[in-house]
N, C-alpha and C positions, 0 to 999 in steps of 0.2 A: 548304653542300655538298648536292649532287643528294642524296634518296633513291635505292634503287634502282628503288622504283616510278615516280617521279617521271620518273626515265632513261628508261626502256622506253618509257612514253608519251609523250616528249618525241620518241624515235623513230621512233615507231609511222606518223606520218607521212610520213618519210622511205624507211622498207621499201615502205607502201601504194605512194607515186606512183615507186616502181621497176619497178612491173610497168605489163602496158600494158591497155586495157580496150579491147574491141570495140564500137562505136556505132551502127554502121551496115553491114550488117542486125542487127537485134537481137541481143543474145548470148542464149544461154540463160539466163547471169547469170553472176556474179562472185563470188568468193571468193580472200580474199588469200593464206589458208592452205595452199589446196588449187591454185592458179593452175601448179603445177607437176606437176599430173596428167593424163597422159593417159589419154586422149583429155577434151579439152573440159576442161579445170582442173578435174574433178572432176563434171563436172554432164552424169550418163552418160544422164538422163529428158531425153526432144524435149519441144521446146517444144509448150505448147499450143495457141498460137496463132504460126504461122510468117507472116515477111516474105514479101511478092511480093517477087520477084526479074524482071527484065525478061529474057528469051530472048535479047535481043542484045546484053545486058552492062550493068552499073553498078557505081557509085564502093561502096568496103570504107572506110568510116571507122574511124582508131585516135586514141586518146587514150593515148601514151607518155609513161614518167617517165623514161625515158634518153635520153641524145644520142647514144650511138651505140645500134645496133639490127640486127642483122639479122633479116629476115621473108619469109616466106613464105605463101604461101596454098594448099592443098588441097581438093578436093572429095569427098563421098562422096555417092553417088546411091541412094534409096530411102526406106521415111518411117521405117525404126529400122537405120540403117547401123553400129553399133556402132562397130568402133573400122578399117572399111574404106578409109581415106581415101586414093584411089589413084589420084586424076586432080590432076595439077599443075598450077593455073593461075595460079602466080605465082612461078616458079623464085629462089630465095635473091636478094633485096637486099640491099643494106648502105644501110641509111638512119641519117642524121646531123641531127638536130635535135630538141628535147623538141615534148612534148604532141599540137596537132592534124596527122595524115598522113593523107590521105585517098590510097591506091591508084586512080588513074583510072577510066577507063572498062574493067572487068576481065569478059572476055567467054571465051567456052567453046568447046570442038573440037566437031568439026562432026561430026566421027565419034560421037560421044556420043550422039547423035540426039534430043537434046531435045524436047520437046512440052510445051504448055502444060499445066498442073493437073499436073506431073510433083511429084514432091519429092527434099527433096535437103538437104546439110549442109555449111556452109563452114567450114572450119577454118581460123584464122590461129595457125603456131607464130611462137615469136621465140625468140633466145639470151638474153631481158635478165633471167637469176638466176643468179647467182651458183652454184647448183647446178645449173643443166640449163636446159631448154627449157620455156617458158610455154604454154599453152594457151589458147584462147577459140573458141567455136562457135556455130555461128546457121543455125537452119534455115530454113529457104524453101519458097517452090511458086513453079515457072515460071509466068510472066505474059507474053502476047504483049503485054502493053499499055507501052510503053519508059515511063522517065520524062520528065517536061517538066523543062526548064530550068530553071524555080524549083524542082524535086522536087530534081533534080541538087545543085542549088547548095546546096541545103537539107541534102544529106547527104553535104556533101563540100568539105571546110575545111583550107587548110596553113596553120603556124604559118611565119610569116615566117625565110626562111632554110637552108628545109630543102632537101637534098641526095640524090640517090640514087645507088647505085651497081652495076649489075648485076655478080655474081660468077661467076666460068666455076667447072667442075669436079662438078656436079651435087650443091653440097654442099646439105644439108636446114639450116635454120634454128638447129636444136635440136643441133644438135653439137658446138654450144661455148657456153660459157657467157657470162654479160657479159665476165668478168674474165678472157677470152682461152682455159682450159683446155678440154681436149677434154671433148667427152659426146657420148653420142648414147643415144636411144631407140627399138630394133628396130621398132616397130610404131608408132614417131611420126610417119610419112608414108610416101607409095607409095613401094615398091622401089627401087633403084638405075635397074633397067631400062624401071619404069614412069615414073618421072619422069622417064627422057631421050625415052620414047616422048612422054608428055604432051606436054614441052615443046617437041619438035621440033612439035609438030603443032596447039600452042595460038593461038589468034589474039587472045590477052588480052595482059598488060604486057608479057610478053619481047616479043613483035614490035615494040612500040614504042619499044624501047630499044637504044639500038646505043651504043658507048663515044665516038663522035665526033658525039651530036647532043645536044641539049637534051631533056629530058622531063619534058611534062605531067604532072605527077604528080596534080593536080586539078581544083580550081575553076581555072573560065574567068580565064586569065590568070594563073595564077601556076605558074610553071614553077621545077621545083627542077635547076638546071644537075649535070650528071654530078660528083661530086667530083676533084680529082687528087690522087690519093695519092704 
């Protein structure tokens, strides 16, 4: 028979790859304890050293331990943005598939008025805990320089099979949990009204997704087909 220490560490593994990890731009970093705080799973100090981020858009690599998931992506503009994150550039999915998801080519409103050497903070929430919404963040500085091809490819990987599903209703990621129940966190992403402004006017994922076409969701050639539910 298990001890009970025995148990816990036999599970420890199993809670760990519940959550999801950010790879690409860098995260601040990771904690499995804390992966349920906002802003940023707990990790509220900027990075010291921030990703270039390309001005006309690139791939948000995840490394997921659920198969279902919904996600979101938000930005907050400045180089210590606390917990402002109020521009939407990646209005609720529902994606279906474990480990690597790579978000395409995810690009910014024009109204925003970006300029190289700017800085800036991505935030991806997700619903995959049990009790609320995940966190993960990564700061940046705007780069006119895009990436090449190999850079692309390099940081942006699906795991075979995976599926996306764009959601109507301008729901936030973090408002339900894995296991289906409601949550939500007042200050876990822009407004109600900032994120229908955002997303009407974003030229990142939403524009590429419509409920009647296929989407690239990354690497060249591998397309995750719309689900039907």
């Amino acid at each position: 028979m298990l001890s009970t220490s025995t148990l816990a560490l036999s599970l420890f593994p199993l809670l760990t790859s519940a959550h999801f990890q950010l790879e690409w731009p860098e995260a601040r970093g990771f904690e499995d304890r804390t992966a349920g705080d906002f802003p940023c799973g707990g990790f509220n100090d900027v990075s010291d050293e921030r990703t270039p981020f390309p001005l006309s858009g690139g791939p948000i690599q995840l490394d997921l331990g659920h198969t279902e998931t919904k996600l979101q992506v938000v930005l907050a503009l400045g180089n210590d943005p606390g917990d402002a994150y109020n521009h939407v550039l990646v209005p609720t999915i529902q994606e279906r598939g474990p480990e690597n998801f790579c978000f395409g080519m995810v690009t910014f409103p024009d109204e925003l008025n970006l300029t190289e050497g700017m800085n800036a903070t991505i935030q991806v929430l997700s619903n995959g805990d049990p009790s609320g919404g995940l966190y993960q963040c990564a700061d940046i500085t705007f780069t006119s320089t895009p990436l090449s091809t190999t850079d692309y490819n390099d940081h942006c990987t699906n795991s075979s099979g995976i599926q996306v599903q764009p959601l109507e209703g301008g729901m936030n990621a973090n408002e339900s949990s894995s296991d289906g129940h409601s949550h939500s966190h007042p200050s876990a992403s822009a407004t109600e009204s900032e994120a229908s402004a955002s997303t009407s006017t974003s030229t990142g994922l939403a524009a590429q997704m419509t409920p009647f076409v296929g989407y690239v969701v990354g690497a060249l050639g591998v397309v995750g087909g719309l689900a039907a539910l």
